[in-house]
PQR file of N, CA, C, O and H, with PARSE charges and radii, in Angstrom:
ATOM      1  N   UNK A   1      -6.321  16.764  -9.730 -0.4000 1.5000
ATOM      2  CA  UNK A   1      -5.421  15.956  -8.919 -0.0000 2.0000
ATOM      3  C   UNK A   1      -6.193  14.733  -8.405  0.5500 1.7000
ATOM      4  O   UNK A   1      -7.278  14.790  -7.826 -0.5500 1.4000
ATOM      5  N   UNK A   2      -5.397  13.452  -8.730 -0.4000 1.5000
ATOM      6  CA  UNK A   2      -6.101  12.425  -8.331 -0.0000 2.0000
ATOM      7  C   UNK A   2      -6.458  12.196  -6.505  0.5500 1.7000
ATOM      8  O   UNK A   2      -5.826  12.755  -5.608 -0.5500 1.4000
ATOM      9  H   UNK A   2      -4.516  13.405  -9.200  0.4000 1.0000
ATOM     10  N   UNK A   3      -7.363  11.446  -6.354 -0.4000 1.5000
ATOM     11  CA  UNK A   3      -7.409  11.519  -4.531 -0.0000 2.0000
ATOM     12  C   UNK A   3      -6.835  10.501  -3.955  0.5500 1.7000
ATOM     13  O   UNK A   3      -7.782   9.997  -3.352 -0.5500 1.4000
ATOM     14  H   UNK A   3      -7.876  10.992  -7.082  0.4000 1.0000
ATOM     15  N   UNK A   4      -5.759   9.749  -3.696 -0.4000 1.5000
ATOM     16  CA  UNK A   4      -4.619   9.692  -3.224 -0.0000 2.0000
ATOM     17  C   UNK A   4      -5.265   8.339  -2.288  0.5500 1.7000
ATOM     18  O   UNK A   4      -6.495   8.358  -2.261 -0.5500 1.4000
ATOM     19  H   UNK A   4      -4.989  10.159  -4.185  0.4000 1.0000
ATOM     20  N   UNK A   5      -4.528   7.006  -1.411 -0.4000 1.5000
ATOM     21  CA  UNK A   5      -5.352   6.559  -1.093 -0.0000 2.0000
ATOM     22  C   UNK A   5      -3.738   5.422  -0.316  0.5500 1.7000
ATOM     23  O   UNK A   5      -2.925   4.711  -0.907 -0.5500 1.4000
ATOM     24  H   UNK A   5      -3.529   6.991  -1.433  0.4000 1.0000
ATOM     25  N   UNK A   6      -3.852   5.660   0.760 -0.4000 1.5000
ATOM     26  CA  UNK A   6      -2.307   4.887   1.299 -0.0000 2.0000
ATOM     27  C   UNK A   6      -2.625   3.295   2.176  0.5500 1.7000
ATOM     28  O   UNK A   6      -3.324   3.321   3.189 -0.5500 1.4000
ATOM     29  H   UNK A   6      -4.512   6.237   1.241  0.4000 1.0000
ATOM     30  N   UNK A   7      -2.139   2.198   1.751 -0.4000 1.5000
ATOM     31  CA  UNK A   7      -2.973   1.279   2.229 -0.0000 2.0000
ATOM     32  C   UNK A   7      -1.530   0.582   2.596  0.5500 1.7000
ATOM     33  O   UNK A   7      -0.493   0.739   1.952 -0.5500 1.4000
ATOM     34  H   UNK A   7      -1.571   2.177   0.928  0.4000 1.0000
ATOM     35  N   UNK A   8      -1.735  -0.421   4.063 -0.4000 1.5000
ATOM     36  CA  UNK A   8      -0.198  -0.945   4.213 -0.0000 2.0000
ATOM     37  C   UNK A   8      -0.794  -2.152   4.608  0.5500 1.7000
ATOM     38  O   UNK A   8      -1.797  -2.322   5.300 -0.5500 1.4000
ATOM     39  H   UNK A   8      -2.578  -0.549   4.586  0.4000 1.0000
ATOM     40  N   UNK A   9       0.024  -3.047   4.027 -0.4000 1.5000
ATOM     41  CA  UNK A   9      -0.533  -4.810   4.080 -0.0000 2.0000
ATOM     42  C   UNK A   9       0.659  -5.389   4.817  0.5500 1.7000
ATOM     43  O   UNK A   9       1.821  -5.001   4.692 -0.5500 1.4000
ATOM     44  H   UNK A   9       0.840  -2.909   3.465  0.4000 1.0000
ATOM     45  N   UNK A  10       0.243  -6.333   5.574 -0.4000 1.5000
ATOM     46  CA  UNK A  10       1.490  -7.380   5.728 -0.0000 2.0000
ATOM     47  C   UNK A  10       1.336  -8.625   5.857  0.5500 1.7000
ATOM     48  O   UNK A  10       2.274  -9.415   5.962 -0.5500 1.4000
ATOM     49  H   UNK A  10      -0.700  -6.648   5.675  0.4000 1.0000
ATOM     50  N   UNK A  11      -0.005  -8.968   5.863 -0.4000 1.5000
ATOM     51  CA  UNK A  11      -0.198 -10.577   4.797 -0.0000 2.0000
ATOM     52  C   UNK A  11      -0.047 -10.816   3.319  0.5500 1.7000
ATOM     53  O   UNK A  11       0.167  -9.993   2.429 -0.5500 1.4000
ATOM     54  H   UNK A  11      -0.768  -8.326   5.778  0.4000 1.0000
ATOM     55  N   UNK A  12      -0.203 -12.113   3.249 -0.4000 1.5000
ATOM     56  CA  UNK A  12      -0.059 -12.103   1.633 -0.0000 2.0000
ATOM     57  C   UNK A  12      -1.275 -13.052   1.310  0.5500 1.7000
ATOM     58  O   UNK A  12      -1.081 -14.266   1.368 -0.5500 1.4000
ATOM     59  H   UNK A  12      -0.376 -12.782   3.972  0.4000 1.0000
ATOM     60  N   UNK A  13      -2.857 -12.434   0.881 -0.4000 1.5000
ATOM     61  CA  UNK A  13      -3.733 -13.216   0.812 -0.0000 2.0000
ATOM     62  C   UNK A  13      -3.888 -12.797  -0.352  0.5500 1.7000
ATOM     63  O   UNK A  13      -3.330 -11.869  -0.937 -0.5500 1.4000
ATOM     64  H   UNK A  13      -3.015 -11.447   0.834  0.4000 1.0000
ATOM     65  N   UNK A  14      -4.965 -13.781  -0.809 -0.4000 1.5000
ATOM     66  CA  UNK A  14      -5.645 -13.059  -2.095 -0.0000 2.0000
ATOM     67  C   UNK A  14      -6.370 -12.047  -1.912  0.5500 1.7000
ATOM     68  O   UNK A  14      -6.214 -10.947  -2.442 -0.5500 1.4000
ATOM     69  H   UNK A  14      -5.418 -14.535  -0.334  0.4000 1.0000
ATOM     70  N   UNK A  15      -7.371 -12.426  -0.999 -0.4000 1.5000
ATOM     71  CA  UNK A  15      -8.570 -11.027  -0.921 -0.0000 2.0000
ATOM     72  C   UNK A  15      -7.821  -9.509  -0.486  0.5500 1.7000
ATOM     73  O   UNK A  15      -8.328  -8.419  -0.749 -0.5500 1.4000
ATOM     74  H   UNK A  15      -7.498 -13.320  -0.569  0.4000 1.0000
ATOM     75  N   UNK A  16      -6.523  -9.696   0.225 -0.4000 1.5000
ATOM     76  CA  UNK A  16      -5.715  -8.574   0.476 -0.0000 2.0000
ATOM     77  C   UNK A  16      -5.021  -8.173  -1.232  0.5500 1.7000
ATOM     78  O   UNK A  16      -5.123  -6.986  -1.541 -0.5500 1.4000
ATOM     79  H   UNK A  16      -6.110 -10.581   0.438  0.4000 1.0000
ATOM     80  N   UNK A  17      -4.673  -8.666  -1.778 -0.4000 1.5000
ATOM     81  CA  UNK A  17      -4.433  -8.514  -3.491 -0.0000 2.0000
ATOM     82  C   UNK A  17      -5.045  -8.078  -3.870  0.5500 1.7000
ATOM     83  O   UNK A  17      -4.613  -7.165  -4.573 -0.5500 1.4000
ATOM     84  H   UNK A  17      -4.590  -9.630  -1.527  0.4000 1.0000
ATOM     85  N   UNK A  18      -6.876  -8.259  -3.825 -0.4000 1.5000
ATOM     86  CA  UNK A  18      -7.541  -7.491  -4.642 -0.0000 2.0000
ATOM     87  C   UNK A  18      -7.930  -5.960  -4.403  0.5500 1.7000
ATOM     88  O   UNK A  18      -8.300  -5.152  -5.255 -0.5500 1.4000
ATOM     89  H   UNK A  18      -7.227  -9.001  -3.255  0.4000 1.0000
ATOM     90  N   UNK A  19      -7.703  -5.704  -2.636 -0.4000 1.5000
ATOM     91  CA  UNK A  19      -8.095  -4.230  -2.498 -0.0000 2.0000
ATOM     92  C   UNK A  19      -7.399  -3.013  -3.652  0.5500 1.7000
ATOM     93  O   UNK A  19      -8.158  -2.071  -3.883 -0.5500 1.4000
ATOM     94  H   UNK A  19      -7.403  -6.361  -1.944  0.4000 1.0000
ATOM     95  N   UNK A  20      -6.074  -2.985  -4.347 -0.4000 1.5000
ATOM     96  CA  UNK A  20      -6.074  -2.393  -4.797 -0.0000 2.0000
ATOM     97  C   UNK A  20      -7.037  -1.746  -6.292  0.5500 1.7000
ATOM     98  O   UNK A  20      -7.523  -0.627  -6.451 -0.5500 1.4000
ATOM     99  H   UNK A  20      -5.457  -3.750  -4.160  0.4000 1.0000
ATOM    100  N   UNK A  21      -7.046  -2.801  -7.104 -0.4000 1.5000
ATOM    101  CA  UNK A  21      -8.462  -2.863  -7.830 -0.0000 2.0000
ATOM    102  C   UNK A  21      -9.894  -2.358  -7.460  0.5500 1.7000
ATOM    103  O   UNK A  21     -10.585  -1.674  -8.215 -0.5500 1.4000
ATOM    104  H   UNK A  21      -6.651  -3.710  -6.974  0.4000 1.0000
ATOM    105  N   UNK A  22     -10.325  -2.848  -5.991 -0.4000 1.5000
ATOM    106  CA  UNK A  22     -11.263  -2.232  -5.729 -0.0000 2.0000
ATOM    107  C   UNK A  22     -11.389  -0.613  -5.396  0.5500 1.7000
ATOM    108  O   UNK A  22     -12.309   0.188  -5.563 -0.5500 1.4000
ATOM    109  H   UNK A  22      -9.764  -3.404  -5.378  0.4000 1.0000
ATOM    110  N   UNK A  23      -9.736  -0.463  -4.723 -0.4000 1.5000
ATOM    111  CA  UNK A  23      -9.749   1.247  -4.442 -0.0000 2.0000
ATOM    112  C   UNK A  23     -10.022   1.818  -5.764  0.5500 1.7000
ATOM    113  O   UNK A  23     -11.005   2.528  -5.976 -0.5500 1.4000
ATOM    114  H   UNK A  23      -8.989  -1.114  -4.588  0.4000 1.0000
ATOM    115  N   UNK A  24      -9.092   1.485  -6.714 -0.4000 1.5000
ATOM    116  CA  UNK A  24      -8.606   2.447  -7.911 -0.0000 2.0000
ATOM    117  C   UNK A  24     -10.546   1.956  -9.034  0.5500 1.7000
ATOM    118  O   UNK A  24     -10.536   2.593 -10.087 -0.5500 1.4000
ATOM    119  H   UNK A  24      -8.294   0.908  -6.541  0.4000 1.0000
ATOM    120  N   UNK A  25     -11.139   1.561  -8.971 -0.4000 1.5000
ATOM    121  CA  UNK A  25     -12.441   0.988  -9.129 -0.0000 2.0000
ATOM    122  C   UNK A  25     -13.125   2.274  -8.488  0.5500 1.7000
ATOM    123  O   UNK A  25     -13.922   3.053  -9.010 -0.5500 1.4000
ATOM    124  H   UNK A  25     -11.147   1.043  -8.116  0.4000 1.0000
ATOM    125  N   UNK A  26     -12.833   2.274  -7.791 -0.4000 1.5000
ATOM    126  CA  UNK A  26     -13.617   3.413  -6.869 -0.0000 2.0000
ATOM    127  C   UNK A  26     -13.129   4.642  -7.125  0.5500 1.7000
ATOM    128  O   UNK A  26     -13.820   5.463  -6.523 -0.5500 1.4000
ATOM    129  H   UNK A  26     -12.185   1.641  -7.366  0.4000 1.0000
ATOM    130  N   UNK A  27     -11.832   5.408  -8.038 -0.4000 1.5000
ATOM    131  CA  UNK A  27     -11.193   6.380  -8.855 -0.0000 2.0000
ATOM    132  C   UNK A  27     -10.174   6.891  -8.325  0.5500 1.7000
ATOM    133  O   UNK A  27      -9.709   7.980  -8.658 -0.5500 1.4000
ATOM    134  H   UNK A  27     -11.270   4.740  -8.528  0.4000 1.0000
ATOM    135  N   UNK A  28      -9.456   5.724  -6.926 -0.4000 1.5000
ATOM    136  CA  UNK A  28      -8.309   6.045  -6.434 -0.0000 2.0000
ATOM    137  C   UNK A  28      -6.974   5.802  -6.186  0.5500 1.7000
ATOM    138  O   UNK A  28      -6.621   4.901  -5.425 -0.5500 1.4000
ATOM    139  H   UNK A  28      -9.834   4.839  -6.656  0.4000 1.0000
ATOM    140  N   UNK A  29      -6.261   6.470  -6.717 -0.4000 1.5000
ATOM    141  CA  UNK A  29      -4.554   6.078  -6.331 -0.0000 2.0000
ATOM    142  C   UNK A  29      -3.891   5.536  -5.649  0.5500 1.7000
ATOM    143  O   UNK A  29      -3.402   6.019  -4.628 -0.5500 1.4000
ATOM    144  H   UNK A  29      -6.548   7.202  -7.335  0.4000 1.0000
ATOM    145  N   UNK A  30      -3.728   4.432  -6.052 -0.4000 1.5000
ATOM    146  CA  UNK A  30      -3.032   3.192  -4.244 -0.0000 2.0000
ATOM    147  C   UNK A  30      -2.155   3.178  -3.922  0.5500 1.7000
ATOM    148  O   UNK A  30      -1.699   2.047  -4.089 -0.5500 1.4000
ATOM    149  H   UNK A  30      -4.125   4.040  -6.882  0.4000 1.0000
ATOM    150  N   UNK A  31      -1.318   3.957  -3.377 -0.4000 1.5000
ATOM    151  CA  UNK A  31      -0.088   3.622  -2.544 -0.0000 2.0000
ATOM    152  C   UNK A  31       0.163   2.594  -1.549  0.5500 1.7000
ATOM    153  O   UNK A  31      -0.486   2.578  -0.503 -0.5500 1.4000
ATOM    154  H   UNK A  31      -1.688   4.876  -3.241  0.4000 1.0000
ATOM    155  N   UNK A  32       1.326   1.481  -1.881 -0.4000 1.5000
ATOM    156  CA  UNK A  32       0.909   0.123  -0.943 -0.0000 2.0000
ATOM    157  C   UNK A  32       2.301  -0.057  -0.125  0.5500 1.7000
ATOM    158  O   UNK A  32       3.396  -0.419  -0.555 -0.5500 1.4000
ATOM    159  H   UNK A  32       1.853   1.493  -2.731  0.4000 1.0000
ATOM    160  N   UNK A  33       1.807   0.411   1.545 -0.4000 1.5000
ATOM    161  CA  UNK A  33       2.981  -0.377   2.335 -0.0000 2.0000
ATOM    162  C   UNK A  33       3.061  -1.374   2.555  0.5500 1.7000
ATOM    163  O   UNK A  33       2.329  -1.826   3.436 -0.5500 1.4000
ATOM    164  H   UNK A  33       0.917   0.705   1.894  0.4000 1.0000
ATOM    165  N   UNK A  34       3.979  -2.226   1.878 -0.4000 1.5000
ATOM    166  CA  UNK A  34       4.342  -3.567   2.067 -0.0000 2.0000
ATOM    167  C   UNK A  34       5.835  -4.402   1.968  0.5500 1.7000
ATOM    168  O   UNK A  34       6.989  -4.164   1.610 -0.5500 1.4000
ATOM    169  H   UNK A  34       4.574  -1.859   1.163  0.4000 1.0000
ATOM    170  N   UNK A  35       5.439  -4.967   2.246 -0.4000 1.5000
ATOM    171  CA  UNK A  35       7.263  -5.932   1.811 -0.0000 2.0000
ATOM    172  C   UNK A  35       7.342  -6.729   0.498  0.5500 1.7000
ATOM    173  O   UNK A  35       6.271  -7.242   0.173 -0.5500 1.4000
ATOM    174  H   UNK A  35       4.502  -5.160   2.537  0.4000 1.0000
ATOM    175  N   UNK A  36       8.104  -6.885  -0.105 -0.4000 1.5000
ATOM    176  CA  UNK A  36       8.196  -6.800  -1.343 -0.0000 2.0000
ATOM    177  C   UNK A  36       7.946  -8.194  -1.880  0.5500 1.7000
ATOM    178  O   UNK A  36       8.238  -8.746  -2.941 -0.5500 1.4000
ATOM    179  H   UNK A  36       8.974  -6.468   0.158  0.4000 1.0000
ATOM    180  N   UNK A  37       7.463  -8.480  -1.058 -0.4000 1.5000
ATOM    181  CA  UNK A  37       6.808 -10.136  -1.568 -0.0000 2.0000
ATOM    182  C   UNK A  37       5.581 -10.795  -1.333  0.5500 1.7000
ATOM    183  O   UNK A  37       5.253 -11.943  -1.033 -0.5500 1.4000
ATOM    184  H   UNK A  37       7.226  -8.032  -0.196  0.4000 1.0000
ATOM    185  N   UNK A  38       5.012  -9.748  -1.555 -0.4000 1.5000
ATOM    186  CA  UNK A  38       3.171  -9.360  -1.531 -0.0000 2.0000
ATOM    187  C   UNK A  38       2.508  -9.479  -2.729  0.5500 1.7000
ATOM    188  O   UNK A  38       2.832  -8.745  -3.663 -0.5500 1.4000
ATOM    189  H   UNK A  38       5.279  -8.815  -1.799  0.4000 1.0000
ATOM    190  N   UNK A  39       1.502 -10.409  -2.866 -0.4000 1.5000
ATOM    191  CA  UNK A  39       0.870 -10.557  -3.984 -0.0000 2.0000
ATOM    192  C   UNK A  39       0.390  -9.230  -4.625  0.5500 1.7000
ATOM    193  O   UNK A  39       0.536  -9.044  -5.833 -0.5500 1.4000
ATOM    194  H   UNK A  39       1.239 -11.005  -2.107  0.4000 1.0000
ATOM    195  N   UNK A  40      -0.265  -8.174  -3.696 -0.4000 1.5000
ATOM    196  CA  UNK A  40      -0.677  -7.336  -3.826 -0.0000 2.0000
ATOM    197  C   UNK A  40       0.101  -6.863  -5.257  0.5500 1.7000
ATOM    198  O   UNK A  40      -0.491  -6.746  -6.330 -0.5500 1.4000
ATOM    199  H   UNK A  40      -0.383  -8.325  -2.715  0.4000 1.0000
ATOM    200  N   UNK A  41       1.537  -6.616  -5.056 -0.4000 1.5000
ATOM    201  CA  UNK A  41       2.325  -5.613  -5.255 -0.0000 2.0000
ATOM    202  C   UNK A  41       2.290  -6.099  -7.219  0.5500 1.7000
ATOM    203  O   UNK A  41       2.341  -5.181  -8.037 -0.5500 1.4000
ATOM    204  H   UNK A  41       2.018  -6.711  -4.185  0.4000 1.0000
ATOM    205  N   UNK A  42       2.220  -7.272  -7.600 -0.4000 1.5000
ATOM    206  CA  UNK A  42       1.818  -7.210  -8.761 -0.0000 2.0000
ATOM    207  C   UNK A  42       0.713  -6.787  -9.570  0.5500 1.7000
ATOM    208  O   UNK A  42       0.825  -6.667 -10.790 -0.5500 1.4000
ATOM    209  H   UNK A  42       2.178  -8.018  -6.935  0.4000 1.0000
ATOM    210  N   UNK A  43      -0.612  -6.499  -8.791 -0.4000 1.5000
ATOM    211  CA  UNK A  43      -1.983  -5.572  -9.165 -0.0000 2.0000
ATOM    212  C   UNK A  43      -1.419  -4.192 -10.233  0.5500 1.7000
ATOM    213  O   UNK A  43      -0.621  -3.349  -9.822 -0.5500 1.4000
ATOM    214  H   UNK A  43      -0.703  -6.597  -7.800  0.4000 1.0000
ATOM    215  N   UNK A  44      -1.839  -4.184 -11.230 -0.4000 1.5000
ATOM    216  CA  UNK A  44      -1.460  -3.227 -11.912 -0.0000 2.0000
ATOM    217  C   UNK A  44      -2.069  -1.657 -11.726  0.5500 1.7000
ATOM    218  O   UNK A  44      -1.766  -0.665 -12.390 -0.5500 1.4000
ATOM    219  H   UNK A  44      -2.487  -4.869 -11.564  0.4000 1.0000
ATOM    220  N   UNK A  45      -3.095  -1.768 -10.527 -0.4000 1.5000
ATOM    221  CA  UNK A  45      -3.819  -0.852  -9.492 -0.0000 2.0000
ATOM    222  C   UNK A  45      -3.328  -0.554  -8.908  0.5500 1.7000
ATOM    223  O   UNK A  45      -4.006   0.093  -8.110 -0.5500 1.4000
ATOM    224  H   UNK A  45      -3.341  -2.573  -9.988  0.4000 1.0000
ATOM    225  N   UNK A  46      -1.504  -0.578  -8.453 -0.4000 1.5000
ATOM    226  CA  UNK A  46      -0.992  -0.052  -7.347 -0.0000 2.0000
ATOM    227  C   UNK A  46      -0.292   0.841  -7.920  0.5500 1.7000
ATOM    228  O   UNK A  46       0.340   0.439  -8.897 -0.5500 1.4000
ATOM    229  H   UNK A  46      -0.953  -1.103  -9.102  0.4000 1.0000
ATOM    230  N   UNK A  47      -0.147   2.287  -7.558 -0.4000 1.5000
ATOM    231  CA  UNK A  47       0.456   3.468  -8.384 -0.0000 2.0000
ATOM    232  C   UNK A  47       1.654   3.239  -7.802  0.5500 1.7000
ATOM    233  O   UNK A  47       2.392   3.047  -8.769 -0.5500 1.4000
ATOM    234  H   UNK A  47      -0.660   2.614  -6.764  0.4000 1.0000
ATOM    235  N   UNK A  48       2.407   3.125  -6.668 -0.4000 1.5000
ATOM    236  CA  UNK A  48       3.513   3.520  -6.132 -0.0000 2.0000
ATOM    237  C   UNK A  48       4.158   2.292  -4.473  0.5500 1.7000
ATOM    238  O   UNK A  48       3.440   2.335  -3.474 -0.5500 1.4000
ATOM    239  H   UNK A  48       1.808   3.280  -5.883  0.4000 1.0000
ATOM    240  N   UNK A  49       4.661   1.929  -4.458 -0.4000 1.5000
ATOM    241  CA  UNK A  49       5.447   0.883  -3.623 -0.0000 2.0000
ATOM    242  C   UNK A  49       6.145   1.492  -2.579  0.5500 1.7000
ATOM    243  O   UNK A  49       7.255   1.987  -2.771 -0.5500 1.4000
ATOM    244  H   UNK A  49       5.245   1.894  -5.270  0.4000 1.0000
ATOM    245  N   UNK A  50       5.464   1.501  -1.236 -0.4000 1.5000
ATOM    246  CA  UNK A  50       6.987   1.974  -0.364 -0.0000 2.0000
ATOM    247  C   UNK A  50       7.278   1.046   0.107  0.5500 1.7000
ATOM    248  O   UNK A  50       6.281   0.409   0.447 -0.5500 1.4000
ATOM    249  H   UNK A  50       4.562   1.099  -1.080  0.4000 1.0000
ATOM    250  N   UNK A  51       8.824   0.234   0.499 -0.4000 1.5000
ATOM    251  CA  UNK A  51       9.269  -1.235   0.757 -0.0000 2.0000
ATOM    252  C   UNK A  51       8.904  -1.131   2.282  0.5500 1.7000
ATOM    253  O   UNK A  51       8.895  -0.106   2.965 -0.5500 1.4000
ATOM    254  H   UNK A  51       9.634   0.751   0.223  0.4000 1.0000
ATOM    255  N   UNK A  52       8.615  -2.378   2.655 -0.4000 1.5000
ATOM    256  CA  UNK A  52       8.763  -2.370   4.402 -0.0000 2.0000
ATOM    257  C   UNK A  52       9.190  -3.941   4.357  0.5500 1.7000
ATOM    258  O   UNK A  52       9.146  -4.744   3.425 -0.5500 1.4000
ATOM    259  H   UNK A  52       8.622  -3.211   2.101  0.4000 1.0000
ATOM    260  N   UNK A  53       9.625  -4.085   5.727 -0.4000 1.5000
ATOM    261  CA  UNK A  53      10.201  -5.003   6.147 -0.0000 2.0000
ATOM    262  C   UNK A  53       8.958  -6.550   6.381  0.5500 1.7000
ATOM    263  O   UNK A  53       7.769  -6.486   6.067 -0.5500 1.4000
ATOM    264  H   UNK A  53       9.661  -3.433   6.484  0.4000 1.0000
ATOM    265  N   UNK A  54       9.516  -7.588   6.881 -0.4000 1.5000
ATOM    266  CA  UNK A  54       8.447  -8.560   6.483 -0.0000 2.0000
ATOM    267  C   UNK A  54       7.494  -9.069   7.369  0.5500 1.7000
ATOM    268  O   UNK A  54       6.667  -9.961   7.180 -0.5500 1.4000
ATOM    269  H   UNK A  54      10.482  -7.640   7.136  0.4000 1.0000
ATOM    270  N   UNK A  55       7.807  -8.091   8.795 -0.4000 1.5000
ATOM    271  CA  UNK A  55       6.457  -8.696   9.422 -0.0000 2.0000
ATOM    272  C   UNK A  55       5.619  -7.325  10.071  0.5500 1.7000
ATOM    273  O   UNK A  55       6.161  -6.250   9.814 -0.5500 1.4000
ATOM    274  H   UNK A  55       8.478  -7.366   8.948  0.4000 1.0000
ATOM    275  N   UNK A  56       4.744  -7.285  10.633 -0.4000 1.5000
ATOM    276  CA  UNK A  56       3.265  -6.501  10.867 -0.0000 2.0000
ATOM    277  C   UNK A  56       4.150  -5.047  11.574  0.5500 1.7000
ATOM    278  O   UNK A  56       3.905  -3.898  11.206 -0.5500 1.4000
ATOM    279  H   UNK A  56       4.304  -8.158  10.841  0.4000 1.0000
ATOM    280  N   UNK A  57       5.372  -5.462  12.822 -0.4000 1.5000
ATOM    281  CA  UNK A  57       5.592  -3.865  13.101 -0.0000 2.0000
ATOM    282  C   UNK A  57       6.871  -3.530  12.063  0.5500 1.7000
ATOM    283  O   UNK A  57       7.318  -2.472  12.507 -0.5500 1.4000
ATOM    284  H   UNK A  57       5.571  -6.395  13.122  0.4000 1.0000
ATOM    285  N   UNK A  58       7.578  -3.867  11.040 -0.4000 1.5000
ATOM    286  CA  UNK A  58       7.860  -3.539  10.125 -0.0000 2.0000
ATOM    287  C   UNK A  58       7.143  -2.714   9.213  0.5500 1.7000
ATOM    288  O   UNK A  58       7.604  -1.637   8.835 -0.5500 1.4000
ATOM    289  H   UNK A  58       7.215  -4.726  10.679  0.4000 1.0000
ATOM    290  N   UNK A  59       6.026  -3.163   8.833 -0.4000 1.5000
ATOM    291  CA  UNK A  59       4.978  -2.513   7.800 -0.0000 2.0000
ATOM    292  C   UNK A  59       4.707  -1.600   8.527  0.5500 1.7000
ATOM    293  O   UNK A  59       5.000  -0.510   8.036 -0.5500 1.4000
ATOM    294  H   UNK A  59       5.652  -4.038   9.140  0.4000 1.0000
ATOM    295  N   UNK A  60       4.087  -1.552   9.901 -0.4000 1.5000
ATOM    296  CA  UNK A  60       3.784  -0.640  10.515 -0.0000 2.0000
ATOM    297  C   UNK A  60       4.772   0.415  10.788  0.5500 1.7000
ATOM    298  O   UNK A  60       4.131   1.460  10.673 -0.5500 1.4000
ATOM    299  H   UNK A  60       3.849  -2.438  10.299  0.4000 1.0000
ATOM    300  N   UNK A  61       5.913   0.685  11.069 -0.4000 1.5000
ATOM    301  CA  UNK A  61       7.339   1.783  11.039 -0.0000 2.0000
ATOM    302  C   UNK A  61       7.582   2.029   9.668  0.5500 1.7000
ATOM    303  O   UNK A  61       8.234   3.049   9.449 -0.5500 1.4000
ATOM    304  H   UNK A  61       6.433  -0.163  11.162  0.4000 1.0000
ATOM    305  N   UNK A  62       7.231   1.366   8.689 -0.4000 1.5000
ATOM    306  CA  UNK A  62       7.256   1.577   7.420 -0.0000 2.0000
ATOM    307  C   UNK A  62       6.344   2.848   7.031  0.5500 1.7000
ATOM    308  O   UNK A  62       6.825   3.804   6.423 -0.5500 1.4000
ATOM    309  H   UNK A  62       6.701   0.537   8.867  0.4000 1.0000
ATOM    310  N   UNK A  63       5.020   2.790   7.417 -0.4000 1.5000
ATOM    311  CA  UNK A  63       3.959   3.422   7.819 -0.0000 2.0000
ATOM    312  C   UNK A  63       3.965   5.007   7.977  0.5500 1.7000
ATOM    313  O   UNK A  63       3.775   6.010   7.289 -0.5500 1.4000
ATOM    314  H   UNK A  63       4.630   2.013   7.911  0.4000 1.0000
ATOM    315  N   UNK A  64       4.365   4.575   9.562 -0.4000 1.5000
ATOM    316  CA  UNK A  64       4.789   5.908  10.276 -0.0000 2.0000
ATOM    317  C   UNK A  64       5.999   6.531   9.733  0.5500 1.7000
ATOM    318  O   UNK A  64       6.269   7.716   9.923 -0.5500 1.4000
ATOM    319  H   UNK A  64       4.519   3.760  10.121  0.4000 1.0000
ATOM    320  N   UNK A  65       6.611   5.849   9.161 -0.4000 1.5000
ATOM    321  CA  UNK A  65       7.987   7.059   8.287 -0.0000 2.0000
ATOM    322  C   UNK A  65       7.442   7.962   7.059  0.5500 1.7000
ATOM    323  O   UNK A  65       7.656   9.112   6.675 -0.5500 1.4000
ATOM    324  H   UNK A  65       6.392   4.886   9.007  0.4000 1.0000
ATOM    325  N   UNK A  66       6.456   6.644   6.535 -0.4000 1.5000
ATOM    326  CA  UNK A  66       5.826   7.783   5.317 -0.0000 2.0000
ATOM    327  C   UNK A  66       4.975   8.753   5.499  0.5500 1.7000
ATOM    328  O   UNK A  66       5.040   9.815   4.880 -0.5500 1.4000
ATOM    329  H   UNK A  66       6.283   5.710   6.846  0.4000 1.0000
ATOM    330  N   UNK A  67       3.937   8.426   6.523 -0.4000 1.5000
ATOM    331  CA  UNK A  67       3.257   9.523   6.982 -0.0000 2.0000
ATOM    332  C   UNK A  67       4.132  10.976   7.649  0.5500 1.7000
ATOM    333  O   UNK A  67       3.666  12.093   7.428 -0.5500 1.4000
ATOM    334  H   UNK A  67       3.884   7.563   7.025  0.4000 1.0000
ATOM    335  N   UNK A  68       5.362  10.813   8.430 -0.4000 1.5000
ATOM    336  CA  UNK A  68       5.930  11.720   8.826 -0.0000 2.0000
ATOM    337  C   UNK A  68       6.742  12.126   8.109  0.5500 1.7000
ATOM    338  O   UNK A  68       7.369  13.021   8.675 -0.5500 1.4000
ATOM    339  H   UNK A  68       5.741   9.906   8.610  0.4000 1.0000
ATOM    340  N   UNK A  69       7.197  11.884   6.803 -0.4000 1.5000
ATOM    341  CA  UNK A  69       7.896  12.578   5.458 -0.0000 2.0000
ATOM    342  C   UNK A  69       7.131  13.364   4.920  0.5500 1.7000
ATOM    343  O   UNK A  69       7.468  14.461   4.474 -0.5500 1.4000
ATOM    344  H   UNK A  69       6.688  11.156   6.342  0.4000 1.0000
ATOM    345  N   UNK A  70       5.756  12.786   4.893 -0.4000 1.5000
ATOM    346  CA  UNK A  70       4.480  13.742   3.620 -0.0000 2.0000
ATOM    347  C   UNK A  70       3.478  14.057   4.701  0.5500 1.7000
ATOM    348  O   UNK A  70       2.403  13.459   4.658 -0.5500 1.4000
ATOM    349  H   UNK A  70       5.482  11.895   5.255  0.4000 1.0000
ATOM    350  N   UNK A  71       3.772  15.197   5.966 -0.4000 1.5000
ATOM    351  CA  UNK A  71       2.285  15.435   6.672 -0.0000 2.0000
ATOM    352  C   UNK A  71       0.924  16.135   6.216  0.5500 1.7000
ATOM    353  O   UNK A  71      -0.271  16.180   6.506 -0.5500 1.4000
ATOM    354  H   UNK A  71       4.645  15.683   6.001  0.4000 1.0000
ATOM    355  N   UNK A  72       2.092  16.782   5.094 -0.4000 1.5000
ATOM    356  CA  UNK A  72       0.216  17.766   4.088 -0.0000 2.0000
ATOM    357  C   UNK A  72      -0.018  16.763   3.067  0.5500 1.7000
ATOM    358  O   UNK A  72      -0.462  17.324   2.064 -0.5500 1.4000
ATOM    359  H   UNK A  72       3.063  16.745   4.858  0.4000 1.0000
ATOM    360  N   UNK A  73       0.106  15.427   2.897 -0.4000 1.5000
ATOM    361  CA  UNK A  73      -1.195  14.933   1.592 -0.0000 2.0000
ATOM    362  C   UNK A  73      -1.557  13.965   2.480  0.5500 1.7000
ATOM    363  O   UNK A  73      -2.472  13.188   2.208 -0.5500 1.4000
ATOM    364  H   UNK A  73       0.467  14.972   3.711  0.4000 1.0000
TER
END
């Protein structure tokens, strides 16, 4: 089982784009909270997309919903 790796952005930089590459580089699965107009989200390093809304406590309630859907991974 791969080791799993949940990362939530709500800028849209480059150097924030590349973390996924560097996680999955490192042999891990990126799950990316963000809003759907994130450079990030085109990285072909990102396993899985949960949508959030477009500014910082958006991403952040975005966050906390996924963590409190999945409390064992």
């Amino acid at each position: 089982m791969p080791v799993r790796v949940l990362v939530a952005l709500s800028i849209d930089a480059v150097g924030a784009a590349r973390i996924p590459e560097v996680l999955a580089a490192a042999g891990l699965e990126v799950t990316l909270v963000c809003p759907a107009n994130r450079a990030a989200l085109s990285s072909r390093y990102v396993t899985r997309h949960i949508p959030a809304g477009p500014d910082i406590a958006a991403v952040h309630t975005g966050l906390e919903e996924h963590v409190a859907a999945y409390p064992d991974r």
